[in-house]
N, C-alpha and C positions, 0 to 999 in steps of 0.2 A: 692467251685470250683475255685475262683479266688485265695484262698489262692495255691492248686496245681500247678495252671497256673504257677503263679509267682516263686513260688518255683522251679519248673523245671529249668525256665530260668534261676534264678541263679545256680540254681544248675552247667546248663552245661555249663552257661558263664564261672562260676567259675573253674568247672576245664578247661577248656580250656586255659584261662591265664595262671593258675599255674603250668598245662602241660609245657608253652611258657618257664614261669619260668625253669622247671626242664633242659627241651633241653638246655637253656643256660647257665644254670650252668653244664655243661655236654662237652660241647662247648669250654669253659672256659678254662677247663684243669687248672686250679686251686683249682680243690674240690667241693662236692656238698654238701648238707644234709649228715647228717649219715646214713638214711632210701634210701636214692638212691644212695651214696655211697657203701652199698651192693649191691644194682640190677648191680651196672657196674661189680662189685667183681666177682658177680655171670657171667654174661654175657662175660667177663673177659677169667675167668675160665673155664664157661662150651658151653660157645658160646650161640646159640636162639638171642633174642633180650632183652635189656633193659625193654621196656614194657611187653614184654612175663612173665620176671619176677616180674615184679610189681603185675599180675596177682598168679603166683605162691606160691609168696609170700603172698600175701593180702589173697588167701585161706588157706596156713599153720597158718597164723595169728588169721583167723578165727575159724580152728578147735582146736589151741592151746587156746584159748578164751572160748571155749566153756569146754573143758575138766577142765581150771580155776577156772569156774563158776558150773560146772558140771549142763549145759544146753543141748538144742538142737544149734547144730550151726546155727548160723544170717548168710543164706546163702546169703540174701539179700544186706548184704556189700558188698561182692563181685561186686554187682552193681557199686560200686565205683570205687573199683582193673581194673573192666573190662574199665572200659571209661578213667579210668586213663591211663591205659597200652597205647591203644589204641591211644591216644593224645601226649603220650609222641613220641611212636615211629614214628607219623605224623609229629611232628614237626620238629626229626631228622631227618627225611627224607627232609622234606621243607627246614632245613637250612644245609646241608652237603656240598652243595655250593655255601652259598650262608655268611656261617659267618663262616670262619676258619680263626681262630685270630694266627698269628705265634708269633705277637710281643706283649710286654708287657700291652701295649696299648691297646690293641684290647683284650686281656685275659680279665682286666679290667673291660673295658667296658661289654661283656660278663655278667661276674660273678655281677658287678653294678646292671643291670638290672635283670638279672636272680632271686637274692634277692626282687628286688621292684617288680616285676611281681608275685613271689611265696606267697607275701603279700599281695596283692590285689588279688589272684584269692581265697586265704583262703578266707578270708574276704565276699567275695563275696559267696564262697560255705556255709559260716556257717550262712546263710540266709536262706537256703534252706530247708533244715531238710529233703531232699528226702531219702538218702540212709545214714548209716551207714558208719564211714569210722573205720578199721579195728585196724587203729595204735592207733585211736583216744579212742575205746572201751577198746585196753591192757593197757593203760594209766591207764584207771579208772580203771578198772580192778585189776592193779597191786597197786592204788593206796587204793582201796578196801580191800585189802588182808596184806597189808604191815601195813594201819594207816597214811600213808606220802600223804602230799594234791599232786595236780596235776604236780605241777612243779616237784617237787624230781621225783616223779614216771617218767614222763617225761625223766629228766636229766639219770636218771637211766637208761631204755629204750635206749637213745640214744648212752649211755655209751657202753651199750653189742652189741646195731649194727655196729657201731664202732671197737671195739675189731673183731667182727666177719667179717666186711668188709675187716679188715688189713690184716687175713690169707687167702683172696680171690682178693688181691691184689686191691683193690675197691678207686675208687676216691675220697683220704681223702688228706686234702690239707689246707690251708688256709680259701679255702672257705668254708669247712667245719665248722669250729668255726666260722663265720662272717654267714654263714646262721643260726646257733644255737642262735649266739647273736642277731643278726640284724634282722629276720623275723619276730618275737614276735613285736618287734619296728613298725614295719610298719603293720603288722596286726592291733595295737592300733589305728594307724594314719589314715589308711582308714576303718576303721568300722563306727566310726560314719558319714559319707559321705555316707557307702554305706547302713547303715541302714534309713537316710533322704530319699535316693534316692527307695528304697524297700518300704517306706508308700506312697512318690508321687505315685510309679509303682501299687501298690495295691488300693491307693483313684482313679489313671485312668480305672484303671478295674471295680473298683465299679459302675464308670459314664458310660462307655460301656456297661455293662452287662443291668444294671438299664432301659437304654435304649431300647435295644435289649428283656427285660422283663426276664431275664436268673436270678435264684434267685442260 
């Protein structure tokens, strides 16, 4: 019971920060991910919202996953796609006015944090174990099927969202490569903090519940 408790919480601490992340590298106008450097491509392109397509996408991800594996689809990922979407475009909506960087400075700063935000809110989500995330599954997936450990498949992966964000006009930029290089970086940095902080969270539950007689 306390193992769920907890795990929600990260779950949706986590994405929430990383949501914060994506808004601001979005914000930036310097580049984002390659994975949400397509959503702008698409959204770009065919109009909706950034989030909307986070969802859209995180389902074609899904059923392309499934026909790989030749499974039933993990519609349960989607869980992800949906709260993801939904965070991203909250968060554009909260900073639209409130962080529009015209000068160098300010892009920057932006895209700085955007990176350490996106790092801490992984970090925080791969605590969780709630839902499936969907890029997370074609990774292994791809990396399944090929023999290449998870990095290549990875790199791979990001290589073709990439290419396909460029013919959708998609926010590839500088801070595209510096999220690719630099989020991995700081995912290392705060895991162990936030795995410390995940056994205090879980030895306090133990002492409440115990309490309270909840087995």
């Amino acid at each position: 019971m306390r193992l769920l408790r907890a795990g929600v919480h990260f779950y949706l601490v986590g994405l929430i920060i990383l949501t914060l992340g994506i808004a601001l590298s979005v914000q930036s106008m310097l580049g984002t991910s390659p994975f949400d450097a397509l959503l702008v491509g698409l959204y770009r392109t065919f109009g909706l919202s950034i989030g909307s397509w986070e969802i859209v996408v995180g389902f074609a991800m899904v059923l392309g996953n499934a026909l790989a594996e030749k499974k039933r689809p993990e519609y349960f990922a989607l869980i992800t796609s949906f709260v993801t979407g939904i965070g991203i475009d909250s968060w554009l909506f909260i900073l639209r006015h409130w962080i529009v960087p015209e000068m160098w400075i300010g892009q920057w700063m932006c895209l700085s944090f955007a990176i350490i935000f996106t790092g801490l809110g992984i970090a925080i989500y791969l605590q969780s174990n709630v839902a499936p995330n969907p890029m997370d599954r074609s990774m292994l997936i791809v990396s399944k099927l090929t023999g290449w450990n998870v990095t290549y498949s990875r790199a791979a992966i990001n290589v073709l969202l990439v290419i396909t964000a460029f013919f959708f006009h998609g926010a590839i930029g500088i801070g595209t490569l510096l999220n690719a290089i630099l989020t991995g970086m700081f995912i290392s940095l705060f895991l162990p903090y936030v795995q410390k902080f995940r056994k205090a969270s879980l030895e306090k539950l133990y002492v409440q519940e115990t309490k309270l007689g909840i087995k």
